[in-house]
C-alpha positions as CSV (number, residue, x, y, z in Angstrom):
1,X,114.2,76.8,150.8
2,X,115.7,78.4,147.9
3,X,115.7,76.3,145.1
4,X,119.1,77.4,143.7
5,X,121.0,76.9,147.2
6,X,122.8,73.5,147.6
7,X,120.8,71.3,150.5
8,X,122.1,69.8,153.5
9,X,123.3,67.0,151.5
10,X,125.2,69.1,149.3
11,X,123.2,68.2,146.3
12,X,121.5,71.3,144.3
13,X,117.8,71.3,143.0
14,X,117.2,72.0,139.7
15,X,114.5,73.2,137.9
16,X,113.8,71.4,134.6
17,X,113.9,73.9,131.7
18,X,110.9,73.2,128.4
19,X,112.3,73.9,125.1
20,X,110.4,76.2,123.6
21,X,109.1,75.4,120.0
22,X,108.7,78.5,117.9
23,X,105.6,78.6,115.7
24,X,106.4,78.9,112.1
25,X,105.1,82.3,110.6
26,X,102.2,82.3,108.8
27,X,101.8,82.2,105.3
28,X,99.2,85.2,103.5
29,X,98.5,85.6,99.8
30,X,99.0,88.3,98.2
31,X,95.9,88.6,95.7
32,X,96.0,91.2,92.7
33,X,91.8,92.5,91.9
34,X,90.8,92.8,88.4
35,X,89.0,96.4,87.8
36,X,87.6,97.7,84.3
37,X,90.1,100.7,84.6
38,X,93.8,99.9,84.7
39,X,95.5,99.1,81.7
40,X,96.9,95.5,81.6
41,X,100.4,96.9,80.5
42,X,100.1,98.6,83.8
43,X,99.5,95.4,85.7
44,X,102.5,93.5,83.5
45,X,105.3,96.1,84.9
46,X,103.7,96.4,87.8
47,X,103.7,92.2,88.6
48,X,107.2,92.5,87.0
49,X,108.5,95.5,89.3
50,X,107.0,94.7,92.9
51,X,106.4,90.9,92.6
52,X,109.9,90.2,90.3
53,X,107.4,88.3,87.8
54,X,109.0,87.5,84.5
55,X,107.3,88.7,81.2
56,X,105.2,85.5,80.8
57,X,104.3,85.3,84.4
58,X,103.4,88.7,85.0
59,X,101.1,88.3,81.6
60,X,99.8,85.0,83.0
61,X,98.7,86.8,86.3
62,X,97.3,89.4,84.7
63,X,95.1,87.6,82.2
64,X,93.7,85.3,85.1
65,X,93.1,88.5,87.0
66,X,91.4,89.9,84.0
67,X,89.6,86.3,83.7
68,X,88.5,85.4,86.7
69,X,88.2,88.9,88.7
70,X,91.3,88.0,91.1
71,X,94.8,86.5,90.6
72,X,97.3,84.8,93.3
73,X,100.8,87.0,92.9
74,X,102.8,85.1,95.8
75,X,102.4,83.7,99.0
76,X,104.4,85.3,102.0
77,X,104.8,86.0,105.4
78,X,102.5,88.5,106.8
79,X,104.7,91.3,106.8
80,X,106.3,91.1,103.6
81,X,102.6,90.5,101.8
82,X,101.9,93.6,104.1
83,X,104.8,95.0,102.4
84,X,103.9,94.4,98.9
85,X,100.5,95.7,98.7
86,X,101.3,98.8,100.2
87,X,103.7,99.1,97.1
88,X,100.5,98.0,94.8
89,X,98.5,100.6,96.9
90,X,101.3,103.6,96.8
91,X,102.5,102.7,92.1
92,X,98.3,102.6,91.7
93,X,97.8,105.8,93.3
94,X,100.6,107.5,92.1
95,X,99.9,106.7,88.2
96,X,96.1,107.3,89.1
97,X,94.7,103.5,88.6
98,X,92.0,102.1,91.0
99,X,93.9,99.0,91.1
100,X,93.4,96.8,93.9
101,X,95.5,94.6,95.9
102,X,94.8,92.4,99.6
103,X,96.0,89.9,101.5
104,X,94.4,86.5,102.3
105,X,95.6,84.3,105.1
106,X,96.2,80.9,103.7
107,X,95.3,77.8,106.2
108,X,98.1,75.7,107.0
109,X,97.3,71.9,106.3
């Protein structure tokens, strides 16, 4: 018996729908790679340009960076950190800096 067809009784049966919950994106970090090549100045205007950094934040990045080996520059979906390093990758290789840039998946708690 079709299921959408009323029934001798006139009533219908009906199917009971699930809503669907979408999953929330996830969230990658976008992590900027100290090297012994590229000048910090570079780094600055770069943070400032792709990543909308101000002065002192861009600096800040750049001297943990420079510190550390590595430096967080924003956490963001995985298309727009996608997004972002390619425009690290394609300003590096254009001004001829090894500069290095990735993505790290951050665990949702």
């Amino acid at each position: 018996m079709d299921k959408n067809k009323p029934r001798e009784d006139g009533s219908v049966l009906l199917k009971e729908r699930t809503k669907l919950q979408p999953k929330k994106p996830g969230k990658y970090a976008v992590v900027i790679l100290n090297d012994d090549y590229t000048p910090r100045d570079f780094v600055v205007w770069l943070l400032q340009t792709v990543f909308a950094k101000s002065l002192e934040k861009a600096n800040q990045i750049m001297m943990e960076a420079h510190t550390t080996g590595k430096a967080l520059c924003g956490i963001y979906t995985k298309d727009i950190a996608n997004t972002m390093v390619l425009q690290v990758r394609n300003l590096a290789d254009q001004y001829e800096f090894p500069l290095e840039c990735r993505i790290e998946a951050v665990k949702e708690e």
